[in-house]
C-alpha positions in Angstrom: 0.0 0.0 0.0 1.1 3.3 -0.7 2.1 6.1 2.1 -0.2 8.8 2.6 1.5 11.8 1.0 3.4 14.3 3.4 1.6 17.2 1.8 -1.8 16.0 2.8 -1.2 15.3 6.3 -0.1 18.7 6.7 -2.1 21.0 9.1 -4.7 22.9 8.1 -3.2 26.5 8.0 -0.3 25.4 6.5 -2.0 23.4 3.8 -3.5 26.3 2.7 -1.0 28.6 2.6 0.3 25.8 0.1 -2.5 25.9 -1.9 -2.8 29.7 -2.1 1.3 29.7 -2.9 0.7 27.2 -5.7 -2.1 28.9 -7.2 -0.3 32.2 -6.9 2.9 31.0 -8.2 1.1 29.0 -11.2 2.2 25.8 -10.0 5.7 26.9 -10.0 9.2 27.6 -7.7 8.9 24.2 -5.9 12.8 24.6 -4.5 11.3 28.1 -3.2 8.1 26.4 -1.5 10.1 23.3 -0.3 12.3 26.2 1.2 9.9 28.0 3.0 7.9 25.0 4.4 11.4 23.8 6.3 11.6 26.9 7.7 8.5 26.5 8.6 9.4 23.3 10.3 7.9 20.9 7.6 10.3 18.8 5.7 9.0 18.2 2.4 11.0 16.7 -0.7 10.5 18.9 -4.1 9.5 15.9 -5.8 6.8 15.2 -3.5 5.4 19.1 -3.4 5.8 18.9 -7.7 3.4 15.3 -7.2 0.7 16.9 -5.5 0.9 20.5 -7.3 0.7 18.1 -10.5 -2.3 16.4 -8.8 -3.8 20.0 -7.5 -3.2 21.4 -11.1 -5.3 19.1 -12.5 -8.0 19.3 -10.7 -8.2 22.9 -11.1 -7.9 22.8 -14.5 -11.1 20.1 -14.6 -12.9 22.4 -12.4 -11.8 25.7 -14.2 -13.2 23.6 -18.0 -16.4 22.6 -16.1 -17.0 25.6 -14.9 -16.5 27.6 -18.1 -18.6 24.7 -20.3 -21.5 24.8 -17.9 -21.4 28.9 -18.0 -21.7 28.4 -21.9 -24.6 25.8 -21.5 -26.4 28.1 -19.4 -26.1 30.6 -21.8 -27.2 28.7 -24.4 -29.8 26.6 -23.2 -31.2 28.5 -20.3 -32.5 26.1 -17.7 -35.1 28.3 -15.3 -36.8 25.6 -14.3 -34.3 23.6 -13.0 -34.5 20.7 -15.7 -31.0 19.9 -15.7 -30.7 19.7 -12.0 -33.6 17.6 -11.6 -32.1 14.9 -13.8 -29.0 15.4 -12.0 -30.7 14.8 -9.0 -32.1 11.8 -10.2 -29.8 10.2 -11.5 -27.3 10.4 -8.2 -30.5 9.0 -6.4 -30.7 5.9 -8.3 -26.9 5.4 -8.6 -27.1 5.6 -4.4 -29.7 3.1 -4.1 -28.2 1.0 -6.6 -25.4 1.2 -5.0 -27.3 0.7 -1.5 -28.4 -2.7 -2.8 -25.2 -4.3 -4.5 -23.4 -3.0 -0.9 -22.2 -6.6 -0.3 -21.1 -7.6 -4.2 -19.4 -3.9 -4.2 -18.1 -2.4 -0.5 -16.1 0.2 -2.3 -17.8 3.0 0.0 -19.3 2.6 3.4 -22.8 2.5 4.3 -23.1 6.0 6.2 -21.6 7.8 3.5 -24.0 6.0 0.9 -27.1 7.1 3.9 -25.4 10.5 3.9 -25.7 11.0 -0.2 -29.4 9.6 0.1 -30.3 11.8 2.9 -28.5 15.2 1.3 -30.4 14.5 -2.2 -34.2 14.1 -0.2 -33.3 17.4 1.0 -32.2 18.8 -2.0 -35.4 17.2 -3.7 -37.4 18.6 -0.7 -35.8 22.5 -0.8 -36.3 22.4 -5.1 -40.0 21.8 -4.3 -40.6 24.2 -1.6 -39.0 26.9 -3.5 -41.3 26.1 -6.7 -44.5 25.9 -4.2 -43.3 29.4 -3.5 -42.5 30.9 -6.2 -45.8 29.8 -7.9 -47.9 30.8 -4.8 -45.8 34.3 -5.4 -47.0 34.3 -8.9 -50.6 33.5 -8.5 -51.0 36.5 -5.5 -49.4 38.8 -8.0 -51.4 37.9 -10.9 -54.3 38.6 -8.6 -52.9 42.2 -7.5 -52.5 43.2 -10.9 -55.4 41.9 -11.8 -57.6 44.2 -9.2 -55.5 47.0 -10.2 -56.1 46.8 -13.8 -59.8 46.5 -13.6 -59.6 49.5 -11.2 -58.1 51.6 -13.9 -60.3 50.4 -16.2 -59.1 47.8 -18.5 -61.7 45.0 -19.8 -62.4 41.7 -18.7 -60.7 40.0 -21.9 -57.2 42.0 -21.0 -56.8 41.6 -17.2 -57.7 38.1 -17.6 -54.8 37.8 -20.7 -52.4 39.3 -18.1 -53.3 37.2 -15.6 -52.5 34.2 -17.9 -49.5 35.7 -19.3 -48.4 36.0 -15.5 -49.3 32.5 -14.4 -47.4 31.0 -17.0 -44.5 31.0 -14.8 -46.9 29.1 -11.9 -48.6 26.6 -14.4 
């Protein structure tokens, strides 16, 4: 079995001081940071600080593309009704009780953490519903407001109840 890297059993503070040096420096001047940490009383090879910048690079990079690709999706296909996260939803609930179920052909991860994912995703489920409820509810006592208003200043039967449909689209 492998050793647990020296970097990641670093303390807290000092890790990130690492990872802000890193990021700052652009992944470069290991000799410098390997420097610094032994004065800071952390003895840390170059070649194991360029292994897990490599690593941290990486996954910065990954983040930084998915980041950029889902800004562009947004953009394109605008999602205000939370399709996409639905489906995401979804499909990390089935994967967990799939999971949940094949627990003794495949104990790759632990039962509580499998209990925890379930639980966070009901939740999330939960919250996305309340928060539609609401914003519905919201739409339906404004189309009403407007409604009274319009007919106070006149307008026919026809048009308040057209902007009272165009209004409710959002809550249908």
């Amino acid at each position: 079995m492998a050793r647990r890297s020296k970097v990641v059993a670093l303390p807290k503070a000092i890790k990130e001081w690492l990872d802000k040096a890193l990021l700052d420096g652009n992944f470069a001047e290991y000799e410098l940071l390997t420097a610094q940490l032994k004065e800071k009383g952390f003895d840390i090879s170059k070649s194991s600080l360029h292994r897990y910048g490599s690593q941290f690079e990486k996954k910065m990079a990954a983040i930084k593309i998915a980041t950029e690709q889902a800004r562009a999706i947004g953009e394109a296909v605008p999602d205000d009704e939370n399709a996409m996260g639905d489906a995401l939803l979804r499909v990390i609930q089935e994967k967990t009780f799939s999971m949940l179920m094949n627990m003794e052909e495949d104990p790759k991860i632990g039962f509580a953490k499998l209990a925890s994912i379930a639980i966070d995703s009901g939740f999330s489920s939960t919250n996305i519903k309340e928060f539609r409820s609401k914003v519905k509810n919201k739409a339906k006592d404004t189309a009403t407001e407007v409604a009274a208003t319009a007919r106070q200043a006149g307008l026919s039967d026809e048009m308040v109840a057209e902007i009272k449909r165009k209004i409710l689209g959002i809550a249908d």
